[in-house]
N, CA, C and O atoms as a GROMACS GRO file, in nm:
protein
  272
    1UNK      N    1  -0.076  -8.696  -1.666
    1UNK     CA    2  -0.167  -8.584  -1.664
    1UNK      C    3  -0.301  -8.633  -1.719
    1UNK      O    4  -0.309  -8.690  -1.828
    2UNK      N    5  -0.423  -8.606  -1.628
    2UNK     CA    6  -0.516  -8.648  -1.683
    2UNK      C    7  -0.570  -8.558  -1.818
    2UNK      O    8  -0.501  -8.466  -1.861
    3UNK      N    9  -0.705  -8.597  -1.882
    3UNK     CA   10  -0.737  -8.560  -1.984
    3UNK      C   11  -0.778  -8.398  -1.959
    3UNK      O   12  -0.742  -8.301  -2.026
    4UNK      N   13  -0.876  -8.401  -1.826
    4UNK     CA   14  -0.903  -8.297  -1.791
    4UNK      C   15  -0.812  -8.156  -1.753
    4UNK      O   16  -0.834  -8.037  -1.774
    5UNK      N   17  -0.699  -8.230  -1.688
    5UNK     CA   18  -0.562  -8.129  -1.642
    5UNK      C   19  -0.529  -7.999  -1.750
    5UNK      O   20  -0.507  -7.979  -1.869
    6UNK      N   21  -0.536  -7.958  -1.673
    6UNK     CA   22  -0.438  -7.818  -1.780
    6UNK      C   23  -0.274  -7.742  -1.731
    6UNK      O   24  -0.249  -7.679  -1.629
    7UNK      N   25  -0.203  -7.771  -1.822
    7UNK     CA   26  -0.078  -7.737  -1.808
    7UNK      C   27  -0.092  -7.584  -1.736
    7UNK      O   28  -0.188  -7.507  -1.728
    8UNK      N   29   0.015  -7.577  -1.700
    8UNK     CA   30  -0.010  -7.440  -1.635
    8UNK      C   31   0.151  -7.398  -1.672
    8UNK      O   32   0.234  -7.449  -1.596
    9UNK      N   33   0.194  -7.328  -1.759
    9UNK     CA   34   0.275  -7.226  -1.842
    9UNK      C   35   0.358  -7.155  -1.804
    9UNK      O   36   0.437  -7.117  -1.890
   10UNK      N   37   0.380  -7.107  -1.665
   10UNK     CA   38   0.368  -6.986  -1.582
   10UNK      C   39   0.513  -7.043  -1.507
   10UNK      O   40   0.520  -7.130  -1.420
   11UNK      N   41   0.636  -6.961  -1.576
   11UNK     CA   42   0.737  -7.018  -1.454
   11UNK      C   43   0.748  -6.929  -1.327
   11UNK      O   44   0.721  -6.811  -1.305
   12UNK      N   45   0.790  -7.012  -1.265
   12UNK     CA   46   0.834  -6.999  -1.134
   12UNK      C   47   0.974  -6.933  -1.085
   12UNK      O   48   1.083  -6.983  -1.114
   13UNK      N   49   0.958  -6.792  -0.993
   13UNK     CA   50   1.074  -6.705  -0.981
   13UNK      C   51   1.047  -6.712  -0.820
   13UNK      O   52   0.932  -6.705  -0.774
   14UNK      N   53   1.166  -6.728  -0.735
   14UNK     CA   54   1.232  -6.648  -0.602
   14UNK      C   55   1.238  -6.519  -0.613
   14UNK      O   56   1.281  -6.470  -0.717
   15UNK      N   57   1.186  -6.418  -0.480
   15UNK     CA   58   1.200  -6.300  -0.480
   15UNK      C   59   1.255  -6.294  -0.304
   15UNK      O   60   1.220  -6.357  -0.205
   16UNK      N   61   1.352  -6.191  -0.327
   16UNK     CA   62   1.401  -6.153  -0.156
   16UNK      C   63   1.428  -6.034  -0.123
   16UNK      O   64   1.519  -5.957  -0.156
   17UNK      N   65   1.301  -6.022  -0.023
   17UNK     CA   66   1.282  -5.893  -0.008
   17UNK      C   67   1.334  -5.890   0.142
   17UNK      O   68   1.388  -5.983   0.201
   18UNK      N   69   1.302  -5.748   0.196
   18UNK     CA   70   1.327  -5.744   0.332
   18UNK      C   71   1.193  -5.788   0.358
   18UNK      O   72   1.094  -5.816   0.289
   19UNK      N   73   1.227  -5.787   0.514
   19UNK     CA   74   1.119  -5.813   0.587
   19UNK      C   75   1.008  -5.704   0.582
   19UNK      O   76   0.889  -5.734   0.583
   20UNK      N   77   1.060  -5.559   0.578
   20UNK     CA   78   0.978  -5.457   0.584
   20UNK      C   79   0.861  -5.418   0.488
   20UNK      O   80   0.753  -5.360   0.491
   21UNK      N   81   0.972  -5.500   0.374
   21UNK     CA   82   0.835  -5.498   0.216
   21UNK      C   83   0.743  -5.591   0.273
   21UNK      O   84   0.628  -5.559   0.300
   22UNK      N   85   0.799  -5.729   0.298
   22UNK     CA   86   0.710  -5.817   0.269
   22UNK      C   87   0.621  -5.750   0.366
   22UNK      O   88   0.531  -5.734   0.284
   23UNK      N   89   0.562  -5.688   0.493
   23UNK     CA   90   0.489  -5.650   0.613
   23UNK      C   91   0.424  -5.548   0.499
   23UNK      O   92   0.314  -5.579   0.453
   24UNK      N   93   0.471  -5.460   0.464
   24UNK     CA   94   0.412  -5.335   0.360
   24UNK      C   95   0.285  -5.397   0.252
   24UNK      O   96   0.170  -5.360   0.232
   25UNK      N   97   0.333  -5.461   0.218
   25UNK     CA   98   0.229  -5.570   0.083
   25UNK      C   99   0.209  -5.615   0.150
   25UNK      O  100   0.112  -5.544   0.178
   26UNK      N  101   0.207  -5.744   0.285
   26UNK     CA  102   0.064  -5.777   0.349
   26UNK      C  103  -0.030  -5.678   0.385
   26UNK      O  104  -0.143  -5.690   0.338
   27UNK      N  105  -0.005  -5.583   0.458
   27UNK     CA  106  -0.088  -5.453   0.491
   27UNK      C  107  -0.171  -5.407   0.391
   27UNK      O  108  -0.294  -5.399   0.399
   28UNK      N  109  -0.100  -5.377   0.294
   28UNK     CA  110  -0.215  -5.350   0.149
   28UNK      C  111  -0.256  -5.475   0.098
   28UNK      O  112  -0.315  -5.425   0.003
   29UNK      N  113  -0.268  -5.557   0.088
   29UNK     CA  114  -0.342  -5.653   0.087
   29UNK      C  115  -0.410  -5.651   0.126
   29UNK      O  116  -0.493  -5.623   0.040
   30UNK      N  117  -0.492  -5.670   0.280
   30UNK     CA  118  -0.554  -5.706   0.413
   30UNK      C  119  -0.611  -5.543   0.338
   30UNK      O  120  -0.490  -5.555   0.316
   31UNK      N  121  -0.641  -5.472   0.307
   31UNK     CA  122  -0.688  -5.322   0.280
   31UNK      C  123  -0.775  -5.362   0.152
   31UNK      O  124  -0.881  -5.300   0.142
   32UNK      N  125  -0.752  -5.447   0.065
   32UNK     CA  126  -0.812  -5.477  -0.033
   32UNK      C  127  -0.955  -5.610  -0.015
   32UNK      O  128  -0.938  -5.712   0.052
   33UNK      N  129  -1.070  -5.583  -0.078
   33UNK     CA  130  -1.179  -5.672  -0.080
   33UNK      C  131  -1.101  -5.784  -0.073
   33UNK      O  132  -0.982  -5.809  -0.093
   34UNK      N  133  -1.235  -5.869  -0.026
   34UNK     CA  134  -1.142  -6.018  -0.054
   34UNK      C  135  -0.980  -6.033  -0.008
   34UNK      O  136  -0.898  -5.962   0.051
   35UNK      N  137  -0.981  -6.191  -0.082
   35UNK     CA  138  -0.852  -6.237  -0.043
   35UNK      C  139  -0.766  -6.207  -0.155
   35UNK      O  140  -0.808  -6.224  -0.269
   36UNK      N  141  -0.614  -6.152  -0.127
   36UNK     CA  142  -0.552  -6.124  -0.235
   36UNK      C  143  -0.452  -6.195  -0.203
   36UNK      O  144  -0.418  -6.167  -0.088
   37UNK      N  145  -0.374  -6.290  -0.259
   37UNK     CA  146  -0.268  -6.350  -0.245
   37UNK      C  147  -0.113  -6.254  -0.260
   37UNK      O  148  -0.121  -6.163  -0.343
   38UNK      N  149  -0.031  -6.263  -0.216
   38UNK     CA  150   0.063  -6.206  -0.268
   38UNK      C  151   0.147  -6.236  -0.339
   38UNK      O  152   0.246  -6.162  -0.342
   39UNK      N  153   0.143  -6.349  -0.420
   39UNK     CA  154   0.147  -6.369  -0.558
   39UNK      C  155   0.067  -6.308  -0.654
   39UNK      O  156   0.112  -6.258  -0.757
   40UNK      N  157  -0.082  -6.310  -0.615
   40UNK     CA  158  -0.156  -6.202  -0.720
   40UNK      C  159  -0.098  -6.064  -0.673
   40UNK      O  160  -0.031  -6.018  -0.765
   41UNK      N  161  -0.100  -5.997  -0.585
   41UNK     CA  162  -0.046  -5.846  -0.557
   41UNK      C  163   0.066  -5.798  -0.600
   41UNK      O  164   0.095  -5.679  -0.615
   42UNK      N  165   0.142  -5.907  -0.623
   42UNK     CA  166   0.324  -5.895  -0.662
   42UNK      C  167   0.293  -5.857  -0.868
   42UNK      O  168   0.337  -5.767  -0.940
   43UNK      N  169   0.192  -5.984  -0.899
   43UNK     CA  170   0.178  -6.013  -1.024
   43UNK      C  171   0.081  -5.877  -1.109
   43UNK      O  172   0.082  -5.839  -1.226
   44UNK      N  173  -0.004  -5.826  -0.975
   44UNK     CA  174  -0.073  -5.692  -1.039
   44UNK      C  175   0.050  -5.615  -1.014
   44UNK      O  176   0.087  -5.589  -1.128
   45UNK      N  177   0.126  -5.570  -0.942
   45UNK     CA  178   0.231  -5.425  -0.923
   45UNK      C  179   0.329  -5.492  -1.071
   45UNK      O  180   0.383  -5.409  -1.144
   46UNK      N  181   0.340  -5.592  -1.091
   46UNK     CA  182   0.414  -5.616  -1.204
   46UNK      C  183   0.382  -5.536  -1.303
   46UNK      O  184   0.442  -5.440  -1.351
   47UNK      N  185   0.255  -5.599  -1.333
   47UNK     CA  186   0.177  -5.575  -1.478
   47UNK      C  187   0.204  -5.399  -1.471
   47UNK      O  188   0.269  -5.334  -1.553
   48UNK      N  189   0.120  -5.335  -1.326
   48UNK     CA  190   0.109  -5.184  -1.352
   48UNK      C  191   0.248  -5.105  -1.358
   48UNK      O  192   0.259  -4.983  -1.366
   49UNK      N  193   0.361  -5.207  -1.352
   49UNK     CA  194   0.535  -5.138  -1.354
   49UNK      C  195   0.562  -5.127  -1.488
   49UNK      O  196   0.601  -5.023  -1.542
   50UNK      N  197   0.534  -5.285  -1.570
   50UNK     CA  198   0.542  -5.269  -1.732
   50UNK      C  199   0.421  -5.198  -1.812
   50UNK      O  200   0.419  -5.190  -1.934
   51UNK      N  201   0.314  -5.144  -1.722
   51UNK     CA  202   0.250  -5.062  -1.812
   51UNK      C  203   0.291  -4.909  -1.806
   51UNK      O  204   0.273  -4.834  -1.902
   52UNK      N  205   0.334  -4.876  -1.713
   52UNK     CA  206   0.429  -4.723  -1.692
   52UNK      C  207   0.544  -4.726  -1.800
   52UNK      O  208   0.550  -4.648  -1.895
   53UNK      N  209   0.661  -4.858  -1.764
   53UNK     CA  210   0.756  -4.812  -1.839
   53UNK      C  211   0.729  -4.820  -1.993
   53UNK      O  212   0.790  -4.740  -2.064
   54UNK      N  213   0.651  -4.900  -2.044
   54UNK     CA  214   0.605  -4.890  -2.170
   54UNK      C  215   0.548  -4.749  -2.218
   54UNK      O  216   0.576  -4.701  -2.328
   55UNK      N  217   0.474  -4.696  -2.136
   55UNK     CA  218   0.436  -4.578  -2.171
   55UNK      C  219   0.287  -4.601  -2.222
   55UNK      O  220   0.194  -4.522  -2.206
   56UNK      N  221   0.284  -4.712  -2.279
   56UNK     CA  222   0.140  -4.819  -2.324
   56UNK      C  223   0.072  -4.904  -2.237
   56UNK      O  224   0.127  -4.930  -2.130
   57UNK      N  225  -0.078  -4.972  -2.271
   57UNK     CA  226  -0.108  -5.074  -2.167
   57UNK      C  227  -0.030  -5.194  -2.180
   57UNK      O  228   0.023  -5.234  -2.284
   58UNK      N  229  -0.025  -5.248  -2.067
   58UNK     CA  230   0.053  -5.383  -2.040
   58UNK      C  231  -0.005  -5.500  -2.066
   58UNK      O  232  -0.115  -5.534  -2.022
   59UNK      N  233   0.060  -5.558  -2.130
   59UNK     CA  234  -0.033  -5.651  -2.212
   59UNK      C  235  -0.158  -5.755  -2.088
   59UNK      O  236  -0.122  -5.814  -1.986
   60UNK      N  237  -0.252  -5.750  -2.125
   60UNK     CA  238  -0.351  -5.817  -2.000
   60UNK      C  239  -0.329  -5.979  -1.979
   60UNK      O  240  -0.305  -6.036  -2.085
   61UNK      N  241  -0.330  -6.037  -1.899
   61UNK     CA  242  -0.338  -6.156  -1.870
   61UNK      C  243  -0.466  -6.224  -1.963
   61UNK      O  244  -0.566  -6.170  -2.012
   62UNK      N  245  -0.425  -6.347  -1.966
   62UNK     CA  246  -0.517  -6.436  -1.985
   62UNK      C  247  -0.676  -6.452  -1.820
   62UNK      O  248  -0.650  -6.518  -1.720
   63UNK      N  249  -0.816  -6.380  -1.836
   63UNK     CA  250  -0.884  -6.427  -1.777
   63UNK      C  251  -0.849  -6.514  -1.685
   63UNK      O  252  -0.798  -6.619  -1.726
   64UNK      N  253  -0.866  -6.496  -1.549
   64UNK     CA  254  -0.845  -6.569  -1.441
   64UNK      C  255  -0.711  -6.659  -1.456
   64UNK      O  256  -0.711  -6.782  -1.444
   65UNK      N  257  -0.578  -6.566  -1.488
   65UNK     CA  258  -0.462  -6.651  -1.483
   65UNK      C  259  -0.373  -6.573  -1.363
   65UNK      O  260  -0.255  -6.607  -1.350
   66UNK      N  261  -0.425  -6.476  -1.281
   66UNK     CA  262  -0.315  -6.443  -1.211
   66UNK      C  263  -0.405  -6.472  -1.089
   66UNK      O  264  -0.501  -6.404  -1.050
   67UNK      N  265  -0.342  -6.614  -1.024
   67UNK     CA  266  -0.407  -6.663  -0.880
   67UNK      C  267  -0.223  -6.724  -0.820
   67UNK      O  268  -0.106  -6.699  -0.847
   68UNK      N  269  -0.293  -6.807  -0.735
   68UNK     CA  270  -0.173  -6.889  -0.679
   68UNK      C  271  -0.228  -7.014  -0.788
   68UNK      O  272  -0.168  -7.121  -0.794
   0.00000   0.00000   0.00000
């Protein structure tokens, strides 16, 4: 790893959906500015699922940490 490199923290999960979700979240995606990955779209519906069930805000990401 160079000097410059930065670890990146963030494990890695499989998700299996139907086909019908995955078409549903591209669609809202493609509806949103810009490019939204659906790793970021998966990673925002996350955040806004644990901020409901908490009842509280969800704790925020680290600045520019939810990309591919």
């Amino acid at each position: 790893m160079s000097a410059t490199a930065k670890k990146d923290d963030r494990s890695r999960q499989s998700v299996r959906l139907y086909p019908e979700i995955w078409e549903a979240i591209d669609l809202l995606r493609t509806k949103r500015p810009g490019v939204v990955s659906r790793n970021t779209w998966i990673a925002e519906a996350i955040l806004e699922k644990l901020a409901r069930e908490q009842d509280t805000q969800a704790p925020s990401p680290p600045a520019g940490s939810i990309h591919v």
